[in-house]
Structures are given as structure tokens and as C-alpha cells.
C-alpha positions as CSV (number, residue, x, y, z in Angstrom):
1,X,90.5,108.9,106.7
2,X,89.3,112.2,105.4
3,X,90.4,115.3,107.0
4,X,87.5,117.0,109.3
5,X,88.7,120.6,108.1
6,X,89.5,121.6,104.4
7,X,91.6,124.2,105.3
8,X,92.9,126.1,108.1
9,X,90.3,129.4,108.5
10,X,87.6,126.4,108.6
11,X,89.4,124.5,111.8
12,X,90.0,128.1,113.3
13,X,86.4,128.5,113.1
14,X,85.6,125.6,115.6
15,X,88.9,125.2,117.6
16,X,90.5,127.2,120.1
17,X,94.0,128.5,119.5
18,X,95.9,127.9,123.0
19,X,93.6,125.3,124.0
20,X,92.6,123.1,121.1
21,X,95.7,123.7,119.1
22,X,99.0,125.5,119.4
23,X,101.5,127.2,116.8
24,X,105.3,127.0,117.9
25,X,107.7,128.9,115.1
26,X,111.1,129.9,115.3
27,X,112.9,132.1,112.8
28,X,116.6,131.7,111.5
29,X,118.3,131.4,108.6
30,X,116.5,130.9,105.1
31,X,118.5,127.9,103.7
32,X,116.1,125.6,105.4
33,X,112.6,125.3,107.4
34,X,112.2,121.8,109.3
35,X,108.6,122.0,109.2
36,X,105.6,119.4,111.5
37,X,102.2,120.4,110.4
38,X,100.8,117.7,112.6
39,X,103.0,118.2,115.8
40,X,101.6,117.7,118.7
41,X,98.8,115.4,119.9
42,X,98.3,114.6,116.3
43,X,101.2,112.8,115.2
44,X,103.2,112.4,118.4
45,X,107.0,113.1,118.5
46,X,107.1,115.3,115.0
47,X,107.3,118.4,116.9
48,X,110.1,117.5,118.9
49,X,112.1,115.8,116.3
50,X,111.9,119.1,114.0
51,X,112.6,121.8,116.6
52,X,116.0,119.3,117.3
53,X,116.9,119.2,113.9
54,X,116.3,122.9,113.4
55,X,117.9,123.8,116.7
56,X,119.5,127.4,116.0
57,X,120.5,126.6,113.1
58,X,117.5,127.0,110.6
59,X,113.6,128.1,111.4
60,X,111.3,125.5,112.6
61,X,107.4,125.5,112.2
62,X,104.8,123.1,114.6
63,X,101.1,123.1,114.5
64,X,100.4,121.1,117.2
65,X,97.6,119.3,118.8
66,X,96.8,120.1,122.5
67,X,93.6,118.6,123.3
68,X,93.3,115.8,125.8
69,X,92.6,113.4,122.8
70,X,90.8,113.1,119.4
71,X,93.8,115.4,118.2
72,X,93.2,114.1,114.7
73,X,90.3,116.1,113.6
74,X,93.2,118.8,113.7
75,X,94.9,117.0,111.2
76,X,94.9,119.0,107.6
77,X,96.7,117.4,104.8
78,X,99.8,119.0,103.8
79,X,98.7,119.8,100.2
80,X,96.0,121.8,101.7
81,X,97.8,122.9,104.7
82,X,97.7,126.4,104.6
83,X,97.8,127.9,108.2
84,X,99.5,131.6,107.3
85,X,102.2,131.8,109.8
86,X,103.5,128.6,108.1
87,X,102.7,130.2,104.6
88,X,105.3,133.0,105.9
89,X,107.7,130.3,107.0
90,X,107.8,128.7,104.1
91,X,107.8,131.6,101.6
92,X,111.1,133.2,102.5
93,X,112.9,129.6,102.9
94,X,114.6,127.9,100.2
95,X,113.8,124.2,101.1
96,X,111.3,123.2,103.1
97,X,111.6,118.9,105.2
98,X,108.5,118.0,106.9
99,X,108.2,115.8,109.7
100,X,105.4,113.7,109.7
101,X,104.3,110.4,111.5
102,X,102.5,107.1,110.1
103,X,99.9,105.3,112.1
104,X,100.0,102.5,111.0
105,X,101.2,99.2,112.6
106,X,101.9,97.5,110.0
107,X,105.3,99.5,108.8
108,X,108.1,98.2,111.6
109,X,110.4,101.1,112.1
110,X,110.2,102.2,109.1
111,X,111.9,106.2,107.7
112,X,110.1,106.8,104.2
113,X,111.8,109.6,101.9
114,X,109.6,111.2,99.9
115,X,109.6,115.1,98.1
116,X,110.8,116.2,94.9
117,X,114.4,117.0,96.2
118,X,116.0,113.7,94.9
119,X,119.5,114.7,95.8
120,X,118.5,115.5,99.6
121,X,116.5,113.2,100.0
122,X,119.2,110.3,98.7
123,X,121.9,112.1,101.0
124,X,119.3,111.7,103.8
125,X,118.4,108.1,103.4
126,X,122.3,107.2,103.1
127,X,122.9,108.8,106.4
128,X,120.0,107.8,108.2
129,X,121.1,104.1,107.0
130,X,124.5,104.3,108.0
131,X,122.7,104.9,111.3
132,X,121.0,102.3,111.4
133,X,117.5,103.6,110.3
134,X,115.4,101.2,108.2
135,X,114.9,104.1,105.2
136,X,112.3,103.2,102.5
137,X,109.5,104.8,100.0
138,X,106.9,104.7,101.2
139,X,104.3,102.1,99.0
140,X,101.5,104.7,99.0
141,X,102.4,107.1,96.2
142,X,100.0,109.5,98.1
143,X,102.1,109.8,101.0
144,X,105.3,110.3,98.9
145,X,105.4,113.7,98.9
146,X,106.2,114.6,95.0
147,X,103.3,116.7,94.1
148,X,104.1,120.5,93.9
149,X,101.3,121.6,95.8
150,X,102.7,119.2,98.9
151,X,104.1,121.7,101.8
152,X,107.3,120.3,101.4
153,X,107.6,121.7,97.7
154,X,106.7,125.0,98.7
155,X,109.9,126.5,99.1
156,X,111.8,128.8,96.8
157,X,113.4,125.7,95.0
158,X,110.1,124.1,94.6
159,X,111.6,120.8,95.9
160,X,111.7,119.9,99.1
161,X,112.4,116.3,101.6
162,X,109.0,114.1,103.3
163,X,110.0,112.1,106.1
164,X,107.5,110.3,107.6
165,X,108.0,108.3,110.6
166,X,106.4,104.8,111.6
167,X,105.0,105.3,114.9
168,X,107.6,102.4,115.9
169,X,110.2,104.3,114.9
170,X,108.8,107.5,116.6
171,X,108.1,104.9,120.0
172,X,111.9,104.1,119.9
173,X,112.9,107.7,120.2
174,X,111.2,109.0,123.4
175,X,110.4,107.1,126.7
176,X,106.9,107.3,124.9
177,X,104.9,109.1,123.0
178,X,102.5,110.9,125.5
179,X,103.4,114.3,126.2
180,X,105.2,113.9,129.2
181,X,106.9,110.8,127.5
182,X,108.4,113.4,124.9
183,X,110.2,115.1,127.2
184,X,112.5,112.3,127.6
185,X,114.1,111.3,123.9
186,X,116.1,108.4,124.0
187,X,119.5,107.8,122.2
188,X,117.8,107.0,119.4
189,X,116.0,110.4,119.1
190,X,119.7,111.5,119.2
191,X,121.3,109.4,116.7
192,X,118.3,110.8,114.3
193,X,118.6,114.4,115.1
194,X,122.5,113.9,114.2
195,X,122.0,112.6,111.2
196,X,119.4,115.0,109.7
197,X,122.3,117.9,111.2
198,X,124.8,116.0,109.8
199,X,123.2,116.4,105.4
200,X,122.0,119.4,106.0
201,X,125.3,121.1,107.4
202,X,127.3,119.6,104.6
203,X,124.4,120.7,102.1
């Protein structure tokens, strides 16, 4: 589905910060920036699952939906996601992973790696396996993540990890994916969190 908004100053022209959407960022160290550009309402359960991994460890960026529903008319795709407090974010890290969640039914529990860090992204899907995680690529070259205009390769290295997240495997994580279900993760929401922690500590 197209997006409704091309670009950022064209949704801030017709929604309301604080009401319509919402803009959560932490700043920390610059090795890393675990990033959710559709947080929120729009893809349920990325915003949580970045600001985990990030923790105090490295910055974390969420654009998130707030409206009561019909959050995906917020959604801007992440080669053309270019809200500037994310822009900042991005520009003084050195590798950028994105959280992002798949709606379709279709895909099981299925983790898809995807960005033009090979390397982190093969350390990643080894550790998420070993986990348990049913890692793949995702069949949809689109949502692979390997242009360079993709937020994820917008970091100082110019290569950065895509994970995006079957909305199974996003279900299985918090007692559900409303907004009051987020606020209770599960153990598998744990076992995720760890393992993201886990590569990027040792990288």
C-alpha cells in the first residue's frame, strides 16, 4: 500500500505532534542507534523492542503512532523517512538496526535480516537462531533493506542491519499488541532483547 505522506514536513502538515504522533529519542553512545520509524500504533511492539535493546547502552530513535487507530497513514517508508530529529540520530552514529514489523499473516514467526551489514547481520541471525527465532530473508527484495538510501544504511559506515518482525513473532512477545498489552513483554520479548545485546556487545 502506498504511503499517504512522501515525506515527513508533508505528515507534519496534517497531523498533530503529541496527539496524532509522538517522537521518543534517547542519546548515548555513537557505536550504534536501534532505530523504529514506525513505533507505535503503526507497527505495534517496534518501539518497545528498540528502546530494550538500546537500553543505556546506545541511542534509540521511535516515531510512533498515537491515534486511536488508522496509525498507518503515519507510516513513511524508510528510504524516504526523513523526520530531522532522526536525521540527527542517525548522522553522528556509526551503524544504524531498524526495527520494523510485517503485517502480513502469511509469514509464521518469522525474523527477516536484511541491510548491507553482511557481517552483523549474519552474527545476528546466528544468535537469534540459537534462540530459537525462525531467522530468514525476507522473499520481497523491497523489504530487504540493501539500498543505500534505506534508513538503516545511513550511518557513518553506510551499512547498517533490517530486522523486520512478523506480527506473530511480535504477538509472542507482549501479552498483546495493544498499547496496554505492550506493557507486559513476555519471556520471549526477553530472550530477543538478549540476543540483539548479546552481538552487539561483543561487536
Amino acid at each position: 500500500m502506498a504511503d499517504t505522506y512522501p515525506n515527513f514536513a508533508a505528515l507534519a502538515r496534517h497531523e498533530r505532534v503529541g496527539i496524532d504522533y509522538g517522537i521518543a529519542l534517547r542519546m548515548s553512545l555513537d557505536a550504534f542507534a536501534l532505530v523504529a520509524p514506525h513505533g507505535g500504533g503503526i507497527e505495534p511492539g517496534t518501539s518497545e523492542i528498540a528502546v530494550a535493546i538500546a537500553a543505556d547502552d546506545w541511542s534509540s530513535y521511535s516515531f510512533e503512532g498515537l491515534k486511536r487507530s488508522g496509525n498507518g497513514v503515519l507510516h513513511i517508508t524508510s528510504p524516504r523517512f526523513d523526520e530531522p530529529l532522526c536525521a540527527a540520530v542517525i548522522s553522528r552514529t556509526n551503524v544504524v538496526i531498524t526495527i520494523h514489523g510485517e503485517h502480513s499473516t502469511a509469514d509464521g514467526e518469522g525474523v527477516f535480516v536484511g541491510g548491507r551489514d553482511g557481517p552483523l547481520g549474519a552474527a545476528i541471525d546466528r544468535e537469534l537462531t540459537r534462540k530459537g527465532f525462525d531467522v530468514r530473508t525476507h522473499p520481497n527484495e523491497k523489504l530487504q533493506g540493501r539500498a543505500q538510501a534505506n534508513l538503516c544504511n545511513r550511518g557513518a559506515s553506510g551499512a547498517g542491519v533490517q530486522l523486520e518482525l512478523s506480527r506473530a513473532v511480535r504477538k509472542s512477545m507482549f501479552e498483546s499488541l495493544t498499547k496496554t498489552g505492550r506493557q507486559h513483554p513476555t519471556p520471549r520479548f526477553g530472550d530477543f532483547v538478549a540476543a540483539l545485546r548479546k552481538v552487539l556487545h561483543e561487536s
